[in-house]
N, C-alpha and C positions, 0 to 999 in steps of 0.2 A: 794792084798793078799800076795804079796811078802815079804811086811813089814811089817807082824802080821806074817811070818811064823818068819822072823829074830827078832823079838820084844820077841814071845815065845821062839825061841833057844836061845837068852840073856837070857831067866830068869831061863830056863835050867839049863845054864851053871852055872849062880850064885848061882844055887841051888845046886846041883851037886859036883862043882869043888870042892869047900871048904870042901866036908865033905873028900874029896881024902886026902888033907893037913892034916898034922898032925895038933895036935891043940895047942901044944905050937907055932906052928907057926899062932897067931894070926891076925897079922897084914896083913899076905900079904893074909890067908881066909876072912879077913872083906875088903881089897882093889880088890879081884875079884868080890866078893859080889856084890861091889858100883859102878864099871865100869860096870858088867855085868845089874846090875839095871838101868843105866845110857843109855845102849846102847840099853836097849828094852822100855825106856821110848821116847828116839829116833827114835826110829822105828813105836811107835805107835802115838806121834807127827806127824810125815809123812804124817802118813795117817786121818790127823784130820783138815785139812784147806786148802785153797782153795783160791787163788788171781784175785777177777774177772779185766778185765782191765777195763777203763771206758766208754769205745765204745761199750760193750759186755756186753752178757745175759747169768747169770749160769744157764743151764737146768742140770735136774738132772734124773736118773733114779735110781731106789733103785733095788737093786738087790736081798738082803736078807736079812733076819729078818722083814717079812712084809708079811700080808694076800694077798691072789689073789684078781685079779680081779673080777667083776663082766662080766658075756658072755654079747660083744657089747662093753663096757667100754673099753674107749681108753686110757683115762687120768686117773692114778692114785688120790685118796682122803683119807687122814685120816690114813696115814702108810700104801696104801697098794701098792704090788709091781709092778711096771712097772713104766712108765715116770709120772712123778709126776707135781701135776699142780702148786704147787708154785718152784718161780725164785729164783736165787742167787745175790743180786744187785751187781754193780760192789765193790771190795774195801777188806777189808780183812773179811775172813770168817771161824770160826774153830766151830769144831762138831766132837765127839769122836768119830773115825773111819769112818768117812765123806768119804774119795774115797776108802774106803775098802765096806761099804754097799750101794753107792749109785755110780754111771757113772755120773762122772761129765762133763759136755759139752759146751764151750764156742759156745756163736753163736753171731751176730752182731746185734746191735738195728735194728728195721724197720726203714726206712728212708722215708719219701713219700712227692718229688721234686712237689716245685711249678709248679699248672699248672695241676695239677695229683688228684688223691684220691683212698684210699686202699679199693678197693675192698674186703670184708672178706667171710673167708668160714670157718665155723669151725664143725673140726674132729671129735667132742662128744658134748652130751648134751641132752636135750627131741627131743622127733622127730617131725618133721612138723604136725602142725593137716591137715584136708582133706580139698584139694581146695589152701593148700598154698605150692609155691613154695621158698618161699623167709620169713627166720624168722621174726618175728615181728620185730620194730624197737622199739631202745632203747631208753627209754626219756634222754633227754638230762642233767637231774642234773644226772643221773647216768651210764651215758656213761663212765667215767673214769674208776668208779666203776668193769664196764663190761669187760675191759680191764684185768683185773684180773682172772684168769682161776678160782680159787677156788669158786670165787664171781659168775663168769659166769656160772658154772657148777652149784651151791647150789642153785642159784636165778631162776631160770625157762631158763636159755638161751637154746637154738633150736640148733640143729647138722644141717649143712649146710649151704646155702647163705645167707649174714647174709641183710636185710636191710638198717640196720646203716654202714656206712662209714667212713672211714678215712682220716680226712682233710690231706693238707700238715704239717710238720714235724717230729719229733723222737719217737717213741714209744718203749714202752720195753716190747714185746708182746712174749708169750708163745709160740712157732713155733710149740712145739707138736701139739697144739689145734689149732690154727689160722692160717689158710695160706692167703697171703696177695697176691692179684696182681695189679699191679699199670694200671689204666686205664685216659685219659685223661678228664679235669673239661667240662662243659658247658660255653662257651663263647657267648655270644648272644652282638653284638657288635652294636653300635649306629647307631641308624636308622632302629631297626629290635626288635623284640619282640619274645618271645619262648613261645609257647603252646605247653601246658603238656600233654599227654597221662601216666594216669595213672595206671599200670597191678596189681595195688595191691588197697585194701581196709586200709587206715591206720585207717578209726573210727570205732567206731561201727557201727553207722548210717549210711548208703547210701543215700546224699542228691541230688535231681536234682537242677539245678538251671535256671534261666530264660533266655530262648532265647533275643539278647539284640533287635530282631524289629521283626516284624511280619509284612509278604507280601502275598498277594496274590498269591501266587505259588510257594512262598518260600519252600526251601529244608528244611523237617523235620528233624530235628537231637536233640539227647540231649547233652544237655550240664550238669555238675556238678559240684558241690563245690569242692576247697579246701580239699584233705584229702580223696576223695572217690576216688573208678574205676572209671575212663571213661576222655571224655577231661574237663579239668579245665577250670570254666568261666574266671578265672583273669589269663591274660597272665601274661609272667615274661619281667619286664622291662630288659634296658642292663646293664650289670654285668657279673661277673663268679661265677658260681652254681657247687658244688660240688653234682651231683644229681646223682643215680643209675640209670646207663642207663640200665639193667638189670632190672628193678623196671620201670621205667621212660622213652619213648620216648618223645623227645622237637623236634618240627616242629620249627626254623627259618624264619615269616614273614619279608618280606620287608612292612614298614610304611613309607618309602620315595615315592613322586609323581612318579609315572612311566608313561613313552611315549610308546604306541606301534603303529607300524606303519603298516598298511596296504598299500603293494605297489608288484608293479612288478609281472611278471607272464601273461604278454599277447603282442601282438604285437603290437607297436605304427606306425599310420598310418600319413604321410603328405602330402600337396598338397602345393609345391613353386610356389611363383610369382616373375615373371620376368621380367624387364623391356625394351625393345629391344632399338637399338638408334631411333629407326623410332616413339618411344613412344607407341608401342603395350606390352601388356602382356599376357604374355607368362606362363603355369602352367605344372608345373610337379611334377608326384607321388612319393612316396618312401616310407620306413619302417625301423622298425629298433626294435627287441625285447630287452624288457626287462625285466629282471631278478630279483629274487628275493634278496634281502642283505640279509649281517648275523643276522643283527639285526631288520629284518620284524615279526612281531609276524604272519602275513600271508599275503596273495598274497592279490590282488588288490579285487574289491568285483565288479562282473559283473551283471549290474543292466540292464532291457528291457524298455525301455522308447520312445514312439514312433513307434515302431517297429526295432528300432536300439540297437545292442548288446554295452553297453559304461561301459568298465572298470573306476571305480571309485576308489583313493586312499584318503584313511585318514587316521587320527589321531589321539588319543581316547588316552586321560591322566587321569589313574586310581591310586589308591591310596587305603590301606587296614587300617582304621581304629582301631588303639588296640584294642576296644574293639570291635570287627567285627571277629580279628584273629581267637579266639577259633572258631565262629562259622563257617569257610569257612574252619578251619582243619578238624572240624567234616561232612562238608557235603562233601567234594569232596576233601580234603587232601596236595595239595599243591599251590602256586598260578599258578604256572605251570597248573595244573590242571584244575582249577575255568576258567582261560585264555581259554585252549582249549577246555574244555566240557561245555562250559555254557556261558561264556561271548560271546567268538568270536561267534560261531553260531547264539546266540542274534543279535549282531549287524550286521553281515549280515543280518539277515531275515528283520530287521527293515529298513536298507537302501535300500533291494530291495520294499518293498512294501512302501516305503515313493516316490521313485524314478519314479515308474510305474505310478503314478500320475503324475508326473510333465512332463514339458516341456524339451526336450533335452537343448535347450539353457540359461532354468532356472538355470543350473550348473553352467554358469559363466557369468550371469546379474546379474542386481542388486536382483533379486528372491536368490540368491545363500544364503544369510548370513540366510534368513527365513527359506530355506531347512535345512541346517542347525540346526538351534535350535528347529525344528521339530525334527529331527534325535537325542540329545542329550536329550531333555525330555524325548523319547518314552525307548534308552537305558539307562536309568539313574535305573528306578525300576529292568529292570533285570536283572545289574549288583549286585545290590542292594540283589538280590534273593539269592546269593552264596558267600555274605558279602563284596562283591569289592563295593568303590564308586567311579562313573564316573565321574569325574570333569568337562572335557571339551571335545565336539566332532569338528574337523574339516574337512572339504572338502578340499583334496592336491590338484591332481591336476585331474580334469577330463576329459575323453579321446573322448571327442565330435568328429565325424564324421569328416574329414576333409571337404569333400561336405558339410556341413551346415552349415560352415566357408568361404569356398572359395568365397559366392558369398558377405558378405560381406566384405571380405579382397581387393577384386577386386572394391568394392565400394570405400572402403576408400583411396586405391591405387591411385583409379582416380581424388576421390578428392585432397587430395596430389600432384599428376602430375599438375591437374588445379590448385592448389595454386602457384606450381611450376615455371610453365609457365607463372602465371601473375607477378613475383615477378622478375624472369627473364627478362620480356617484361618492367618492372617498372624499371627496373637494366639499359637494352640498354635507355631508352626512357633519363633516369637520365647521361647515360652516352654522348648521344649524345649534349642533352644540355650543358652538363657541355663544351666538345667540341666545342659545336658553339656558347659559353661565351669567352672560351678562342679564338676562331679566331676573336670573332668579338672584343675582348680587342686588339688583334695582329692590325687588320687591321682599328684601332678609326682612326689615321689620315685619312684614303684616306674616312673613312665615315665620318668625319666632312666636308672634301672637299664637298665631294657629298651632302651631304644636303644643305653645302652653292651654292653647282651649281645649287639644286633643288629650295633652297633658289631663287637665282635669276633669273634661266628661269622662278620662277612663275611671279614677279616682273616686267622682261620685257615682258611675256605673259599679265600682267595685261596692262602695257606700252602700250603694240602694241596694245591692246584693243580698250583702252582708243583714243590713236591716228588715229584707224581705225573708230573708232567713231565719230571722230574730222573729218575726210577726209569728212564719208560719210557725217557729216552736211555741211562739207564746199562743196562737191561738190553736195550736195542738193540744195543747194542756189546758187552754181554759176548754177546749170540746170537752177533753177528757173528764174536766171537773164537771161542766155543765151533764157531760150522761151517765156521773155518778149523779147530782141531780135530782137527775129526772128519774135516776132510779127510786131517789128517796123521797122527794115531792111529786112529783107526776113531772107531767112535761106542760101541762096548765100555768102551773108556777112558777118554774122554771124558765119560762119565755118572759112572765109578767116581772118577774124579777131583773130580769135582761131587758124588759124597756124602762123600768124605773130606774135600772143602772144610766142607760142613753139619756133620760133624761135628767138626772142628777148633772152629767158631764155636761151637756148643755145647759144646766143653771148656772155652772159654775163657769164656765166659759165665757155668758152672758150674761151678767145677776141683772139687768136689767128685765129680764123675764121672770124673777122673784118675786110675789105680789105679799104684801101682809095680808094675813089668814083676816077675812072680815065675813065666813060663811061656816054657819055652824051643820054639822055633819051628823042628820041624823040616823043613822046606820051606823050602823058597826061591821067590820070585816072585810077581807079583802085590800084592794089598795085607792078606795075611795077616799080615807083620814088622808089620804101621801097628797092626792090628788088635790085634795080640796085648799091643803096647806097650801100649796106650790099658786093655787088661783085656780079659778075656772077659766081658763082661757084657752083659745083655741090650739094651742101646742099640746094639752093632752086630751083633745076632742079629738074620739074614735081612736083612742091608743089602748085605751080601757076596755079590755075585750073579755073581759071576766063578768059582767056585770050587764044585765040587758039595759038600752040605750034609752029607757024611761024610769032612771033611777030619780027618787026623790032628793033634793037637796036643798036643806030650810038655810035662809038667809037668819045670823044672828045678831040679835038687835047691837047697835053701838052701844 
């Protein structure tokens, strides 16, 4: 206004001054004239353009010479006064008396950083119809379109939250009308699926759409297409979705195999064996709790079998199907959920009434693998029920009685101890041999002696046999000769002839006991001549038993 009041005092002046002048003085009336023309065409230049920069939006507000508003209407249309809904692009701009009739206002492009998307809300326009929170969405060939205030306001666009979004980068958006807040994209990262809850209706038509399996006791829910309220059949694969979460709740499945573990949560019981040196065994008690980890999806599962309380731990590798997701958001809302309201109770109830049947020691005999896939068919359908599928069930580790252990552990102990013992008794029996190998290698000489000695007393044991053989026939025969004999001499003779034999063998043997004959023999007969030749010496004194022991015997002279 400052420079349209100096624009008029210039044309004032020019008008004005000159008629002061005289009028022979021409020249210098037509040169105030031409300055003063000059300097109010200056002034009204000033106010006629506008330099936007190129980062920057001209907002404009007209201030005067323009109809009012309409009551409600925020954004000016069509000349009238207030903030007006077309921009000024950046770059040079003139329009006569531009910042005298309208508030010119730089402001900076919208920017909207990867990663993000603009949220819109805008300040004027038709108002919501009933039942909607959130304006209709704009189709997409005219989405740019929309961007334009004039365009958004004459086309049907809605005051307030808008549905359509603003992907990442530059916009050059009307700030009167659009307020933008940057909110982060949807990321649904590999190995994981997004299902949609949708709070808005985008068709006309509300369609449901088909649950994808049907079970017996399966959880009721509906499902729907693409584009209506409710959960959407087709999850969103991985990617980043620029979606209104304002409009749009996405649940996050995991489709990766998952492990949960059922463990810990009771007191483990043992009974040791011992083995003394004397070979007895020995049993002692103990305990020892155990606890849950952080990553048990629940405690151990305590089953009645026999009469005996036995905590069982397993294993159960589940997995949620894409096309399963939508249905287990809509029945029970997270897997977290499905896990603890529906599955896990499942599979307890199943392992205890599979259990109650069986044998305690079926846990861990060969029965063990059959319990088992009993257990894994019967929970397979009612995971199935809340759209989890159960791939695999296993038996960890189960908490059998110690007493219904011990008496075979003490069996097999024993046996063990008696293999023991015989391998040991096989150990000394090999070592002793090996032993009396080596002594009897040490001591070969004096045992080759010895068998040649045994060697030869057999030899002359056969010898003396032999020769004792010989005697007795030889002196069978001299009997026989000697008791013919004594048939034919008496048996007087016969003996006396049998010591003069002994003693002949003993002259001869001895001739040292041979005397020369120096005693002449007076008598005759018998064996006194023998006697007297051989000497009178004491080797036939009292052999002579023929003869009384007061026989005469004359010495003969030399």
């Amino acid at each position: 206004m400052f420079w349209i009041f100096l624009a008029v005092l210039s044309v004032l002046i020019g008008s004005i001054v000159p008629i002061l002048i005289p009028k022979e003085k021409k020249q210098e009336r037509m040169l105030i004239r031409v300055i003063s023309f000059m300097a109010a065409l200056f002034f009204v230049i000033s106010t006629s353009y506008v330099i936007i920069d190129s980062n920057k939006v001209g907002h404009m507000k007209r201030i005067y010479f323009g109809k009012p508003m309409e009551s409600g209407q925020v954004i000016a249309l069509d000349g009238q006064k207030g903030p007006q809904a077309t921009l000024l692009p950046p770059g040079f701009k003139f329009q006569l008396f531009l910042n005298v009739i309208y508030d010119v206002e730089e402001k900076p492009v919208t920017i909207i950083k990867e990663g993000f998307y603009g949220f819109i809300s805008a300040n004027d326009g038709a108002p919501l119809e009933k039942g909607q929170y959130l304006a209709a969405e704009w189709p997409k060939s005219k989405f740019t379109q929309m961007q334009d205030a004039s365009f958004f306001l004459k086309n049907g666009g809605q005051k307030g939250p808008q549905l359509s979004v603003l992907k990442p980068g530059n916009y050059r958006l009307n700030t009167y009308l659009f307020n933008i807040k940057m909110h982060k994209a949807t990321d649904i990262k590999a190995g994981f699926v997004g299902v949609v809850k949708s709070n808005v209706q985008e068709t006309d038509k509300f369609e449901l759409a088909e649950v994808p399996h049907e079970l017996k006791g399966a959880l009721s829910v509906p499902l729907v297409k693409k584009g209506s309220a409710g959960v959407w059949n087709e999850p969103l694969p991985p990617g980043r979705y620029y979606l209104n979460l304002i409009a749009y709740n996405v649940t996050g499945i995991d489709t990766k195999v998952q492990t949960w573990n059922y463990k810990g949560g009771y007191i483990r019981r043992y009974i040791d064996l011992h083995v003394t040196q004397e070979g007895q065994i020995v049993q002692k008690e103990r305990s020892e709790k155990v606890g849950m980890s952080a990553d048990s999806a629940d405690s151990a599962i305590f089953t009645r079998m026999e009469g005996w309380l036995v905590p069982q731990e397993l294993r159960v590798q589940v997995q949620v199907e894409p096309t399963d997701a939508p249905f287990l958001v809509a029945s029970v809302g997270t897997m977290d959920s499905a896990e603890d309201k529906v599955v896990t109770p499942s599979i307890r109830s199943v392992v205890r009434n599979i259990c109650a049947a069986e044998k305690v020691l079926s846990l861990i005999d060969e029965n063990r693998v059959e319990v088992e896939d009993r257990i894994e068919m019967a929970v397979i359908p009612e995971g199935k029920k809340a759209g989890i599928t159960i791939k695999d069930v296993r038996l960890v580790d189960s908490m059998v009685p110690p007493e219904l252990l011990v008496v075979r552990q003490r069996e097999q102990l024993a046996d063990q101890l008696e293999e023991t013992f015989k391998k040991e008794k096989d150990a000394q029996d090999q070592r002793i041999s090996a032993e009396k190998s080596r002594a009897t290698a040490d001591q070969q000489p004096e045992l080759v002696a010895a068998e040649i000695r045994v060697e030869v007393a057999k030899k002359n044991k056969q010898a003396a046999q032999l020769q004792g053989e010989g005697e007795k026939l030889k002196l069978t025969e001299i009997a026989e000769g000697q008791k013919a004999q004594v048939q034919v001499l008496g048996q007087d003779r016969v003996m006396q002839l049998a010591v003069l034999e002994k003693i002949l063998q003993a002259a001869v043997a001895n001739p040292d006991i041979v005397k020369v004959p120096r005693v002449l023999v007076s008598e005759s007969g018998g064996l006194e001549g023998a006697a007297a030749i051989l000497g009178a010496s004491n080797l036939v004194q009292g052999v002579i038993t023929g003869k009384p022991e007061g026989a005469e015997v004359k010495k003969k002279p030399e």
